[in-house]
N, C-alpha and C positions, 0 to 999 in steps of 0.2 A: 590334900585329902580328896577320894576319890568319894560324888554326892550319888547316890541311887532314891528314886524318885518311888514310894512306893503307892502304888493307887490301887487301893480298896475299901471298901464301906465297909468291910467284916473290921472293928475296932478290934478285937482280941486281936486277931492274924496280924494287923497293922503295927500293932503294940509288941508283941512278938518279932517279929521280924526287924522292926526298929530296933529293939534291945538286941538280938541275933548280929548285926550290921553294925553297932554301937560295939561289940565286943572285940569284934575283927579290926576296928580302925575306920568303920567307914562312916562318911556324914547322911544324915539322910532328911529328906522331906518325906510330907505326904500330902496326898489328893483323895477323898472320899466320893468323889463321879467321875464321870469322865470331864464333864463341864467345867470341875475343877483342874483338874490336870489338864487341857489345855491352855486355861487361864496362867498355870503355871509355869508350862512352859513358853509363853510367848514374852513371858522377861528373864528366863530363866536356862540353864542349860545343865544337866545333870550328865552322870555320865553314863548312866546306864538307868531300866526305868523296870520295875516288876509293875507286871498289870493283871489285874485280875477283868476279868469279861464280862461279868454280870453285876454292872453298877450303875445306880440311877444316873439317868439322864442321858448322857453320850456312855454309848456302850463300849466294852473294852475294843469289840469287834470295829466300833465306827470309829474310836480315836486313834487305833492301829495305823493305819492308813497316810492320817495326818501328821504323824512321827518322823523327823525327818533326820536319817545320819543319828540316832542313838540307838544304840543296842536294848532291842526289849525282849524279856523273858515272861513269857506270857504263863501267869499261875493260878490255875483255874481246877474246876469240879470235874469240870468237863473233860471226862477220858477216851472218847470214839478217837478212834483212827482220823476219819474223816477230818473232825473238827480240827485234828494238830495239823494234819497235811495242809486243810488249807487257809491256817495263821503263817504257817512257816513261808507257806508261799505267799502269804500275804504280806511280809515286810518280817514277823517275830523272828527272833535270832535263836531262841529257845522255847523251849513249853515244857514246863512240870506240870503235875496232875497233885491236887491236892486229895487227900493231906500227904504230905511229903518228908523227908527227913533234911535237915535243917542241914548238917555237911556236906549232903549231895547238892542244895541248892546253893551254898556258898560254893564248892567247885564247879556250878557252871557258872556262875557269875565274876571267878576267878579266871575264865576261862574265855569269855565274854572283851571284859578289861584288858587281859594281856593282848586280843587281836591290835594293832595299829588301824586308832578310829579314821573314819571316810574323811579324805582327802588333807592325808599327813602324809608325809616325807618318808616316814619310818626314822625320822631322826627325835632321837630323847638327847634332852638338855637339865644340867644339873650344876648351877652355881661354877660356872666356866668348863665342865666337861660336855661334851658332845658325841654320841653315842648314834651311830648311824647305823640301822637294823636291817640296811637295805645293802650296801656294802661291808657290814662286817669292823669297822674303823671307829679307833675311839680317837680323839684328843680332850687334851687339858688345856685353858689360856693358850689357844691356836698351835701349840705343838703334840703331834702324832703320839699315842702311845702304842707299845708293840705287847700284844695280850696274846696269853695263850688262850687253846678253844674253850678251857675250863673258867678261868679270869672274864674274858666277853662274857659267858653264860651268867655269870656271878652276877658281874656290872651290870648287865642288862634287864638281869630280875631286879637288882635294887631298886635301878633307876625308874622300873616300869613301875614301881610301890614307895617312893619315896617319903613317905610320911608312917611306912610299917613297917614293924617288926618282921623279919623274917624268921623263923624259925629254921636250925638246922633241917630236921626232918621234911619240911616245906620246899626247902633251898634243893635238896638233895634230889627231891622227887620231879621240882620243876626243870632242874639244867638238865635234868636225866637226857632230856631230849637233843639237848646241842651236845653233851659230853658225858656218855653215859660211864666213863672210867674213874670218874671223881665219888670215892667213899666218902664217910663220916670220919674216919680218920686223918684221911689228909685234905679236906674241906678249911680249917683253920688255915695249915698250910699257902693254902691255894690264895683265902681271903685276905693273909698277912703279906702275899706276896701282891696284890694289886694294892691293899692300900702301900705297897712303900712306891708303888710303880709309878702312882699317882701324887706321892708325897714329894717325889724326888723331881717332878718339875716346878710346883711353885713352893712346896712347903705345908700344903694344906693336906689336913688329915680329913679325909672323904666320906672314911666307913667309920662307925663306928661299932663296937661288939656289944651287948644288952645280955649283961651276965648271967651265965646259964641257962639264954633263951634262943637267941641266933645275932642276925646283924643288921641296921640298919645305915641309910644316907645319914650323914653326920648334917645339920640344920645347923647355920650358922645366928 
């Protein structure tokens, strides 16, 4: 499960966004200063971190800084031009302007997650599969599997979300990008043919389908 770190003193927002982030699958902390949040993270590693900038103590703007290799989405009042250009240049990976709408902040944070964090392989790993994002190559139990470009895009959303639900319409929009010829009609298709690809070297069923929602990694 993927932890997002949320730091703001506004209790409503915090509270909100927790339940927001609870519904999607995702685990969350929080930090109400910045004092607190980097207390937090010096035992702690989340994987992405919303910050808001105007909180007692260490400010959003001073703990920016000291963030190191996590993607932070900086969510703030603060709308000047200025003030974005120069978080973004200062390490922030994003910046929303509150008040915001709650879908568009979960697609960049969707967006955020799926990059491969600072100094990975680009290889994902899943209960003996191995999914290498940098050459394109899957295996199972150290043998090759041969994927078409619809199947990689498939596997390679699961495996970047392993603990979520994918929804077709989700599934559909994200592979858009590596195989933009794969409908809603032949999506099943597609998903039924990687998990037998994957079945047919050790036996293990990989995907599983979450009836009439989409698909996920099957959890042993």
């Amino acid at each position: 499960m993927k932890t997002i770190l949320i730091v703001d003193d506004d209790v409503c927002i915090g509270d909100m966004l927790q339940e927001v982030l609870a519904k999607e699958g995702y685990g969350t902390a929080r930090a109400y200063s910045g004092t607190e949040a980097l207390l937090y993270l010096s035992g702690n590693r989340p994987d992405l971190i919303l910050l808001d900038l105007m909180l007692p103590g260490l400010s959003g703007e001073e703990l920016l800084p000291l963030i190191e290799d996590i993607p932070v989405i900086v969510v703030s009042a603060k709308s000047e031009t200025a003030d974005k250009v120069e978080l973004l240049l200062g390490g922030a990976e994003d910046y929303i302007t509150k008040p915001f709408d709650t879908a568009e902040l979960l697609a960049r944070i969707t967006v955020q997650l799926r990059k491969p964090s600072a100094g990975t392989s680009g290889l994902l790993t899943f209960s003996g599969i191995r999914l290498d994002t940098v050459s394109r190559t899957a295996e199972a139990d150290g043998q090759p599997v041969r994927l078409t470009k619809t199947e990689y895009a498939i596997l390679k959303l699961l495996m970047q979300n392993p603990s979520q639900v994918i929804t077709k319409s989700v599934m559909l929009d994200r592979i858009s990008e590596d195989t933009p010829d794969c409908v809603e009609s032949s999506l099943k298709v597609h998903v039924s043919n990687l998990r037998k690809k994957l079945k047919d070297i050790n036996g293990k069923d990989y995907i599983e389908a979450v009836w009439g929602i989409g698909f996920k990694m099957k959890e042993e």
